[in-house]
N, C-alpha and C positions, 0 to 999 in steps of 0.2 A: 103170249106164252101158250104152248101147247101142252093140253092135259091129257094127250094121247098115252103114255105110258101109266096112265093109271084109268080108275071108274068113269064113267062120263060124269059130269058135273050137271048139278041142277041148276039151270040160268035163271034167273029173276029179270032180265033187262032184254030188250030186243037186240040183235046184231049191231041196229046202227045207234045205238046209247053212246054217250061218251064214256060210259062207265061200265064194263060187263061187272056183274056180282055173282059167283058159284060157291058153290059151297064142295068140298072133298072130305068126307068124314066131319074129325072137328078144328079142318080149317077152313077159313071162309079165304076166297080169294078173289082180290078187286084187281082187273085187267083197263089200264089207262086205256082208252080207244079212242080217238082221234087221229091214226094214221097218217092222212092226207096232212095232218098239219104238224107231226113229230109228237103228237101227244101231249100238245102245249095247252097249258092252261089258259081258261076262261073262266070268270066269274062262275056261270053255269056250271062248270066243272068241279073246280073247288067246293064246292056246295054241295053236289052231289058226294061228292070224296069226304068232305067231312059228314053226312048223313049217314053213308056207308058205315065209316067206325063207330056211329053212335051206335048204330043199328048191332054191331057186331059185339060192340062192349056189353049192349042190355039181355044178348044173348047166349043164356046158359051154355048151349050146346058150342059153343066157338073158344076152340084154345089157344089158339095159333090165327094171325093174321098174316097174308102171302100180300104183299104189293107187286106188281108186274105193267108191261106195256105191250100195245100190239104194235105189230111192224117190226121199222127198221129202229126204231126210238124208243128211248123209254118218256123223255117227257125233254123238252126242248124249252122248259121255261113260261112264264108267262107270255101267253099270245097278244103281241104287242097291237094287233087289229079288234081286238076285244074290247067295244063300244066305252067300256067302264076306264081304258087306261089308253085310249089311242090318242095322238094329238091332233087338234082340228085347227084347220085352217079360217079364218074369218070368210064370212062367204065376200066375193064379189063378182060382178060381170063376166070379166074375163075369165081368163086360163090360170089355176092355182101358179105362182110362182114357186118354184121348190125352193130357194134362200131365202124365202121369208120365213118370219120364226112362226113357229105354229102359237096356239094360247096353250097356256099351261094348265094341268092337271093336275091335283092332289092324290100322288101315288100312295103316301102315309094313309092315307083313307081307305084305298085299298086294300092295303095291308090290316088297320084295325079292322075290316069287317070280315078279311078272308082269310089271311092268309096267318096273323098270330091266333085265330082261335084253331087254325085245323092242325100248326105247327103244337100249340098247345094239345089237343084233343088226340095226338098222333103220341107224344110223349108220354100222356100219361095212361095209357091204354093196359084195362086190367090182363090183356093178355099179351106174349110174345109179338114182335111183330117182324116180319122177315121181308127184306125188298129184292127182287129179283131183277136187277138190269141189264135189260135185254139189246139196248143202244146206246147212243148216247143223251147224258142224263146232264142239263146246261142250265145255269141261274139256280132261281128258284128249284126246279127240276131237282135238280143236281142235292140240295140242302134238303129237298122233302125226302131224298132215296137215304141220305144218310144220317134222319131221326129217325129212321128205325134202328130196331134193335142189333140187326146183324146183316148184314147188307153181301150179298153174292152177285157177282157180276159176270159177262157174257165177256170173253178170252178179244172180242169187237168192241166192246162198251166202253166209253170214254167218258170223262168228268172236267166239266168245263164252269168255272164262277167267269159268267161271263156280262158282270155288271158293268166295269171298266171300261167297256167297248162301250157302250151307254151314256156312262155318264151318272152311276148307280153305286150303291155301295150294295154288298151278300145281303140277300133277307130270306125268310123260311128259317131263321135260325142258324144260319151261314156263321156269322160273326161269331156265334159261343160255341157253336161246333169245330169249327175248323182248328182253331189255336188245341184246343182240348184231344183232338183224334191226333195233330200233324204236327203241333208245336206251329209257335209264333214264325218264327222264319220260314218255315216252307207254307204258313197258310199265307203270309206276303205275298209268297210269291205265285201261290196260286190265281190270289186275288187281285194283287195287283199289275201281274201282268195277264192275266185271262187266258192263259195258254191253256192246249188239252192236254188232261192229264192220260193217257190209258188206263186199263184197269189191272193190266200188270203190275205198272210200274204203283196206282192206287194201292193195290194189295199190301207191295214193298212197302211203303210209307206206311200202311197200318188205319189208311183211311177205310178203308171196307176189311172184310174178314176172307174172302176167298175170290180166285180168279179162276172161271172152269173155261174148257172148251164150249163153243157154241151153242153144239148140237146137245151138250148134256146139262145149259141151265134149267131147264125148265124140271127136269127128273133130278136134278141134284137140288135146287129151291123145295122143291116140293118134301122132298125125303128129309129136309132140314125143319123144313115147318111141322109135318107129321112128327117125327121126333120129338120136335119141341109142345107138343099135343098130347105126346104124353108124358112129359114130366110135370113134376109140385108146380101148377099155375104161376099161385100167389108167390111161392119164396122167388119164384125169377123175378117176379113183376119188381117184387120187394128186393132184389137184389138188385135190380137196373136204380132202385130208388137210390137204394144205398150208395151204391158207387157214384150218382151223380152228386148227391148230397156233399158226399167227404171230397169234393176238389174245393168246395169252399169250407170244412172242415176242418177244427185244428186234430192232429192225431190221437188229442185224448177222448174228442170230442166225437169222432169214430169210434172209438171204440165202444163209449157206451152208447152210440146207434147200431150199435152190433149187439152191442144187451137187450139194447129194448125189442129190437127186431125178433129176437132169440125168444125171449119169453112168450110174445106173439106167437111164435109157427112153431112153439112147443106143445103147445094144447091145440093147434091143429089137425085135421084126422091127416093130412096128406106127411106130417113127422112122425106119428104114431103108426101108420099103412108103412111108410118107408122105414121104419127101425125095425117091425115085425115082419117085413121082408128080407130083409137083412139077414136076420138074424134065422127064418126058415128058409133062406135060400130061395126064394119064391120071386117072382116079376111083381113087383109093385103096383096097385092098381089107383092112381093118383087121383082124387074131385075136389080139392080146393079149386077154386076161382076167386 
């Protein structure tokens, strides 16, 4: 993603990282880099991506979090050549047979050490978090762009659970996401048959929040995340809480998480900043975190 239409970005990571990190004011933005291979994940990767949000979370100055990819892709899944989840053949003398079965691998393992604490550590993030899909976004891939908060996608970007081809069930949080954004019937059908989704037709179902021309993701993502930098931090954070809470909620039981939450970011400076802007007519100047 290009940050040409705004300041230059300060890098922390060389060109060839798998992970770029800049920062633009007070959003911090992690650029997926692995091009040559769709932006697919590695052990390596995951690790670095969940560091990143640690890094970002412990960080005053960071309001807004921007996810993104370089190239034609935004992240094409776990890289199934990745030492930690590839399957090996038994050595022998000869020439591998390709019909023989490979030995098996504990993918579940995988997942406890990578993939639920970054799906974890991605969700509960004290700040905004904004994904930018710049290609297309498959499997895993595909479930990590849409634990963030508000998800904007490239007018080319497509959305593929493409576990079923495998032999795999959705993970990244796939399974509780998809029924919850799409409803049960069309997350079936996403899932079980693996088809690509576009991100038009994404937007229509309600799975992502907006579908832009090409040329204007990266200055439409960006303008979303700044926005969201400067509003009340903590009440969005608190609001994404809220809403995920009340789907296993009974409705009375909402309502007084709506009390308690109230009473909280009633003695906050950023409800006190925003009533007495309000009420001067003035631009609010928001620092909860």
């Amino acid at each position: 993603m290009s940050t040409a239409p705004h300041e230059p970005a300060t890098r922390s990571d060389s060109p060839d990282s798998p992970l770029l990190v800049s920062q633009e004011g007070a959003v911090r933005v992690l650029t997926l880099n692995r091009p040559q291979a769709l932006n697919a994940f590695t052990t390596g990767l995951l690790g670095q991506v969940r560091i990143a949000l640690d890094d970002a979370a412990k960080d005053a100055g960071v309001r807004a979090v921007l996810i993104t990819g370089s190239g034609r892709a935004f992240c094409a899944g776990q890289d199934l050549s990745d030492p930690h989840i590839k399957p090996e053949f038994e050595a022998t003398s000869g020439e591998v047979d390709p019909h023989r079965r490979p030995k098996a691998k504990d993918i579940g393992n995988l997942l406890d050490h990578y993939y639920i604490p970054l799906a974890l550590r991605l969700r509960s993030m004290p700040v905004p978090t904004v994904c930018a899909v710049n290609g297309v976004a498959a499997g895993a891939g595909a479930n990590f762009a849409l634990g963030c908060d508000l998800v904007i996608a490239a007018q080319s970007a497509s959305f593929i659970q493409a576990f079923s081809k495998i032999g795999l069930v959705p993970d990244c949080g796939g399974t509780w996401l998809l029924t919850r954004l799409v409803g049960r019937a069309r997350a079936l059908q996403l899932t079980l048959l693996g088809d690509k989704l576009p991100a038009a037709e994404a937007q229509q179902w309600g799975l992502i929040a907006r579908c832009v021309p090409d040329a204007e993701l990266a200055s439409e993502a960006m303008a979303l995340a700044q926005r969201l930098a400067k509003m009340p931090t903590r009440a969005l954070v608190q609001t994404r809480e809220a809403l995920d809470a009340s789907m296993e909620l009974e409705f009375e039981e909402s309502l007084r998480l709506e009390a308690r939450l109230q009473s909280q970011l009633g003695y906050a400076h950023d409800y006190l900043e925003g009533a007495a802007a309000f009420l001067t007519k003035r631009p609010p100047q928001f620092k909860d975190r």
